[in-house]
MARROFI-710103 format. One line per 4 residues: number of its first residue (from 0); their letters; for each residue x, y, z of C-alpha. Coordinates in steps of 0.1 Angstrom, whole numbers. Example, Ala and Ser with C-alpha at 12.3 -4.5 7.8 and 13.67 -1.06 7.14 Angstrom:
residues 2
0	AS	123:-45:78; 137:-11:71
//
This chain:
residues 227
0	XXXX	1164:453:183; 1155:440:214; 1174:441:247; 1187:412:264
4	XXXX	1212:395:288; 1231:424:305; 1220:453:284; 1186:448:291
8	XXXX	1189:449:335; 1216:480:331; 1185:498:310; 1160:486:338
12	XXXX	1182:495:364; 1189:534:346; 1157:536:348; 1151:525:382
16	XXXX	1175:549:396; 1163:579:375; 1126:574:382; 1135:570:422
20	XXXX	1157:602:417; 1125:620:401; 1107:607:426; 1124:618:458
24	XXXX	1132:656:445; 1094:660:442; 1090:651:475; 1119:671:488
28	XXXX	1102:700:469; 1062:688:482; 1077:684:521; 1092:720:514
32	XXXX	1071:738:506; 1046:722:533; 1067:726:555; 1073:769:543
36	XXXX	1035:767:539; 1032:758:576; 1057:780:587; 1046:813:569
40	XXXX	1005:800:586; 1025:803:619; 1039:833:613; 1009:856:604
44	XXXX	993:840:630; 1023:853:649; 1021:888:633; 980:892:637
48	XXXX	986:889:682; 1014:913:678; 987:939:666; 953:951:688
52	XXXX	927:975:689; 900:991:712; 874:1010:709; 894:1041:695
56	XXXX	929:1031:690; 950:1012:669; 980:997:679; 1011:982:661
60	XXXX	1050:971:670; 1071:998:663; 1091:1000:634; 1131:1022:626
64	XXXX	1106:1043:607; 1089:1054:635; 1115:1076:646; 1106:1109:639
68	XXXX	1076:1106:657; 1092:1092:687; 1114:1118:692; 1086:1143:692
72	XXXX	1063:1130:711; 1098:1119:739; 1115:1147:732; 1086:1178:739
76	XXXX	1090:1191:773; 1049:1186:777; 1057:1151:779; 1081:1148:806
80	XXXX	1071:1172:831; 1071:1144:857; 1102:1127:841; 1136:1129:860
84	XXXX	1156:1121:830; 1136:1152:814; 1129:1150:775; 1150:1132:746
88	XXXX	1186:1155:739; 1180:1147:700; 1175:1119:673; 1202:1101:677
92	XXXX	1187:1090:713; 1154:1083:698; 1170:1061:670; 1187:1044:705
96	XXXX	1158:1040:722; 1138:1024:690; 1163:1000:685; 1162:988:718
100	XXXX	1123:984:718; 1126:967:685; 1150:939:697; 1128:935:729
104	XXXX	1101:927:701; 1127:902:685; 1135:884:716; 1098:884:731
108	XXXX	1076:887:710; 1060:916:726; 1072:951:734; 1062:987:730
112	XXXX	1037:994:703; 1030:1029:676; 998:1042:690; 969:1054:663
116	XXXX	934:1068:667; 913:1042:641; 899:1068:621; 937:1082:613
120	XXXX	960:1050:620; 985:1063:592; 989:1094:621; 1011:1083:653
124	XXXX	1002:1100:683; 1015:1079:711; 1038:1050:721; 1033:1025:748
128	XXXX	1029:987:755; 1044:959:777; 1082:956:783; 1103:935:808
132	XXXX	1120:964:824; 1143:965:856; 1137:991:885; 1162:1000:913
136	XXXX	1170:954:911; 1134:945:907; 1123:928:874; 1083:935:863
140	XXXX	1064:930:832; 1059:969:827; 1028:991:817; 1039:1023:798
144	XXXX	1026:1052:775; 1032:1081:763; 1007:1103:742; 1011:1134:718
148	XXXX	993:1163:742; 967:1174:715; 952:1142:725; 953:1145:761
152	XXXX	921:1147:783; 902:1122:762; 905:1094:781; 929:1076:759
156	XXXX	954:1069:786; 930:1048:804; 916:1035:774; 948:1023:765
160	XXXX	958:1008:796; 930:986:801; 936:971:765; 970:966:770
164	XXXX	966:949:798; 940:925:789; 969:915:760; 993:909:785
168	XXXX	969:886:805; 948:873:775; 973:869:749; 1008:866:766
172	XXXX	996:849:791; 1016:871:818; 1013:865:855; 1012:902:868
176	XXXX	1011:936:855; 1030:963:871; 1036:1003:866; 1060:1026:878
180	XXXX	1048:1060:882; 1064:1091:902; 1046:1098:933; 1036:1138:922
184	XXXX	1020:1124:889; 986:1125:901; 969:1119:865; 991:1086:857
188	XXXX	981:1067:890; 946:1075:881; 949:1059:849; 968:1033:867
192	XXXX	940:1029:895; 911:1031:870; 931:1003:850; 928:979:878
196	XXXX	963:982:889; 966:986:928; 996:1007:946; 1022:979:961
200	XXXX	1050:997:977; 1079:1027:967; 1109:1021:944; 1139:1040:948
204	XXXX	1145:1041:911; 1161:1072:904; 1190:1082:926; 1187:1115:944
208	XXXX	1150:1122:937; 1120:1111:956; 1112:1071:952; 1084:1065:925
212	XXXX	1056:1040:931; 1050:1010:921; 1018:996:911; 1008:961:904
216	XXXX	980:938:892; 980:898:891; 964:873:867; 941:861:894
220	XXXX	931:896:907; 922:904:867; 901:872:862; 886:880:895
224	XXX	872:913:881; 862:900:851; 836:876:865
//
């Protein structure tokens, strides 16, 4: 039968609504998932600066499972020979000390990273990176590191500095570079030194011991080198 009078505009209006109710969920779903599709392209974009390499390591953001090998590469007397607050008591202090390096990642999207030769990267045998850290009142984008000693006397530290440091300035687009080193570790301002980094002033960082000294290396000064 056909439709007519009233019947016929509330079928054409049913229709109108349900089509325009079709309609606007498939754009809700298209602009969705455009708008995850974007988001997740920002992210590994994100995810692939967090990571770098040089010639010989491998380097990655730390992780919670990462703890073991903190604690034994912090907590071995080898390691902090030159270090006031002497090696890490036990786990617990490691688990501490990850979890505060991991939520500097959170927050800035840079931090301290798992070190790895290339050839072994599942094998950790160092930590370091870029922190904002505070000594004795004075806030500095910090170089540090810390390497297992069966891979000392390679050249690794230095090797490791100079690439971390050229992701600071390249990548993070930092304005200085600095590095806080006690003044009887010799070996650590060389790497510092050979790194580009120039001695600035002391710090009286740790109370009752000898100041440490700072080192420091600006945007400008690393452009200039690189020219």
């Amino acid at each position: 039968m056909p439709l007519v009078g009233a019947n016929k505009s509330s079928v054409i209006s049913a229709f109108l609504v349900n089509f325009t109710s079709r309609w606007l969920r498939r754009e809700r779903c298209y602009n969705t998932h455009q708008v995850e599709h974007t988001l997740c392209r920002k992210h590994k974009s994100r995810m692939s600066v967090m990571y770098t390499k040089s010639e010989r390591l491998t380097m990655r953001p730390v992780t919670t499972s990462d703890v073991d090998n903190l604690f034994s590469i912090y907590g071995d007397p080898a390691t902090n020979t030159f270090n006031p607050a002497g090696p890490y008591a036990d786990l617990a202090h490691a688990k501490t000390v990850l979890a505060r390096w991991i939520t500097h990642w959170e927050k800035h999207a840079f931090g301290p990273w798992a070190i790895s030769l290339r050839e072994a990267p599942e094998k950790v045998i160092g930590f370091g990176g870029l922190s904002i850290s505070i000594y004795a009142g004075i806030t500095i984008n910090n170089l540090g590191y810390r390497f297992s000693p069966d891979v000392w006397g390679k050249g690794l530290a230095t090797e490791f500095s100079l690439c971390a440091i050229n992701y600071g300035f390249d990548q993070l687009k930092l304005n200085e570079i600095s590095g806080i080193v006690r003044r009887n570790h010799l070996a650590s301002q060389k790497v510092l030194s050979k790194a580009g980094l120039k001695y600035l002033r002391e710090v009286d960082d740790v109370a009752n011991a000898p100041p440490s000294l700072l080192f420091n290396l600006t945007l400008n000064e690393w452009r200039s080198k690189r020219l």
